[in-house]
C-alpha positions in Angstrom: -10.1 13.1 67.2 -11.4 13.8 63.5 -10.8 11.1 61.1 -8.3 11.9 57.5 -10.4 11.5 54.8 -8.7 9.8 51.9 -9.8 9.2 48.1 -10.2 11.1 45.2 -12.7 13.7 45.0 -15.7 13.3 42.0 -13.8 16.5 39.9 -10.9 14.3 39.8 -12.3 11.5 38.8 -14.3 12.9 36.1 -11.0 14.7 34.9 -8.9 11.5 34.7 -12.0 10.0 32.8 -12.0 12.9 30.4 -8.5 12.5 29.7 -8.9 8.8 29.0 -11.7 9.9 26.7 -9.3 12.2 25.0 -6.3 9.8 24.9 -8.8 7.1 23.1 -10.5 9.8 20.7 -7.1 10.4 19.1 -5.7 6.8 19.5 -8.4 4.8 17.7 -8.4 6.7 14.3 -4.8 6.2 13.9 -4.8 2.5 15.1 -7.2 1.9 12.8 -5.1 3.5 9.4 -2.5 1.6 10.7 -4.3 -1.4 10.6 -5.4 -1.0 6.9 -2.3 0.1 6.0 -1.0 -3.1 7.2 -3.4 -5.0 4.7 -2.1 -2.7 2.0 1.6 -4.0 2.7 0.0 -7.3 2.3 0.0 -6.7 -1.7 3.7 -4.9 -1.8 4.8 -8.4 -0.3 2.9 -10.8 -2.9 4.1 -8.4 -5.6 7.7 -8.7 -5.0 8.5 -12.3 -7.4 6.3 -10.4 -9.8 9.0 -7.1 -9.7 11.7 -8.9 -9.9 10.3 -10.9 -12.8 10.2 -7.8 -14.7 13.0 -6.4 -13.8 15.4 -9.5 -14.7 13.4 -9.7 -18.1 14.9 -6.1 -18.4 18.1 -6.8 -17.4 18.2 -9.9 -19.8 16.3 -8.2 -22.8 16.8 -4.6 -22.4 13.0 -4.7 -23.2 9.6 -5.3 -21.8 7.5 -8.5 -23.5 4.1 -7.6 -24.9 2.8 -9.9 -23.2 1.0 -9.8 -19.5 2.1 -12.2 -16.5 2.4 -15.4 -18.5 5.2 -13.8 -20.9 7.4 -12.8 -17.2 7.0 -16.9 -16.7 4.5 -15.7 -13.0 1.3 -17.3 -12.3 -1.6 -15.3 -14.1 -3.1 -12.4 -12.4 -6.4 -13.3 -10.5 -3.5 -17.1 -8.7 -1.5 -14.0 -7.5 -4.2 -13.2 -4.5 -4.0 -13.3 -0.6 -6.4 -12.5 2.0 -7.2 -9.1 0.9 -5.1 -9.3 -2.7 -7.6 -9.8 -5.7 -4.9 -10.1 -8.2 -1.7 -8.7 -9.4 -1.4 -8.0 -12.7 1.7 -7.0 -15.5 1.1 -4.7 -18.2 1.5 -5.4 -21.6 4.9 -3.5 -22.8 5.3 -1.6 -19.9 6.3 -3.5 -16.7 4.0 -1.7 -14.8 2.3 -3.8 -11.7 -1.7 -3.1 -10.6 -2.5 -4.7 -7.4 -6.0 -4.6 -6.8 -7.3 -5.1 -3.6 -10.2 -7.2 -1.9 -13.1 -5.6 -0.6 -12.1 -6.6 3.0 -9.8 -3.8 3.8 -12.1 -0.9 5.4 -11.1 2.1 6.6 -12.6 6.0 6.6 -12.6 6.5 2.9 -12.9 3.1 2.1 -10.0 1.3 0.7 -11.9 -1.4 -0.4 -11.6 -2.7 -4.3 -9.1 0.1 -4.5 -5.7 -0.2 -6.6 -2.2 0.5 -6.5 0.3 0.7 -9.2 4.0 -0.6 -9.0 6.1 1.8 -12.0 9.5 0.5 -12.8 12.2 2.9 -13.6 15.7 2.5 -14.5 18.8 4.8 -13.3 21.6 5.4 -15.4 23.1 1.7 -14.6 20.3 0.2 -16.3 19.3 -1.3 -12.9 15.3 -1.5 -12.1 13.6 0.3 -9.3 10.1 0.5 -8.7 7.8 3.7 -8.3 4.2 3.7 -6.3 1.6 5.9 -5.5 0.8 9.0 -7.3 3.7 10.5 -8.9 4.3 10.9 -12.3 7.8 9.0 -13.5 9.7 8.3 -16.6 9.4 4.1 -17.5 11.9 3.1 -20.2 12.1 6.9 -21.9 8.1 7.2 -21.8 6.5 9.0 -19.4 4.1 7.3 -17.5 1.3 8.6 -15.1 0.3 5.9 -12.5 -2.3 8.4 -11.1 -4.7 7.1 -13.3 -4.6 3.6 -11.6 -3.6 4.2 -8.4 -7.0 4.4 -6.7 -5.9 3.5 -2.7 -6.5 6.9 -0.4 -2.9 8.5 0.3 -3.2 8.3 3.4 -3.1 4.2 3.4 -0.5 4.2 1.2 3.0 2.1 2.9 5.9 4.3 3.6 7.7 3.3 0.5 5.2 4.7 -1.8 4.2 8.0 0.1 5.8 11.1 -1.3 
């Protein structure tokens, strides 16, 4: 009587292995943006009583103060931080919100000590809606370029600001 061998065979073993090593290659880079981009959402969240600062000082004014954080009545820049937040900063005149971020975010390129720019805009209701990233917008009838500050890589930038 001959005995049924059973098992895998070592070519499909090492195929299964090579698979997983594929699976993992292309797995890891992306969990890792992801997991930046999670920090990045970390400023977008402490910036939010900061926008809405601005925009009912708009809505209440129809102008912007001259003044940075203090004159939209929010803590000053460098109190508004978080684990990876450095600060989060108003511009003078223009509304416009820098976060600047910690050097504990990582990522390949580095997003560490990098910046992102909140722009706000208003439609023709006069309500305030906010522009990030790299695009080029009209704030209050003056054209503003946010490239300048924005310094985060695109590719870490949250879903709302990607265009």
């Amino acid at each position: 009587m001959t005995q049924q061998v059973r098992g895998f065979t070592l070519i499909e073993l090492m195929i299964v292995v090579a698979i997983i090593g594929i699976l993992a290659a292309i797995a890891i880079p992306a969990y890792l943006d992801n997991t930046v981009r999670s920090k990045v959402t970390e400023g977008l969240s402490l910036a939010e009583p900061v926008q809405l600062a601005v925009a009912e000082t708009y809505d209440e004014t129809d102008t912007l103060p001259g003044g940075t954080n203090n004159s939209y009545y929010v803590a000053a820049a460098a109190n508004i931080s978080g684990k990876y937040i450095q600060s989060v900063a108003v511009a003078a005149g223009t509304g416009i919100i820098t976060i600047t971020y910690s050097n504990a975010l990582g990522g390949v390129p580095t997003a560490d000590g990098t910046v992102l720019t909140l722009v706000p805009i208003t439609g023709s209701d006069g309500e305030v809606a906010w522009e990030c990233g790299y695009s080029t917008v009209q704030v209050f009838g003056k054209t503003q370029n946010p490239t300048g500050k924005t310094t985060i890589p695109q590719k870490y930038l949250p879903a709302t600001c990607r265009s």
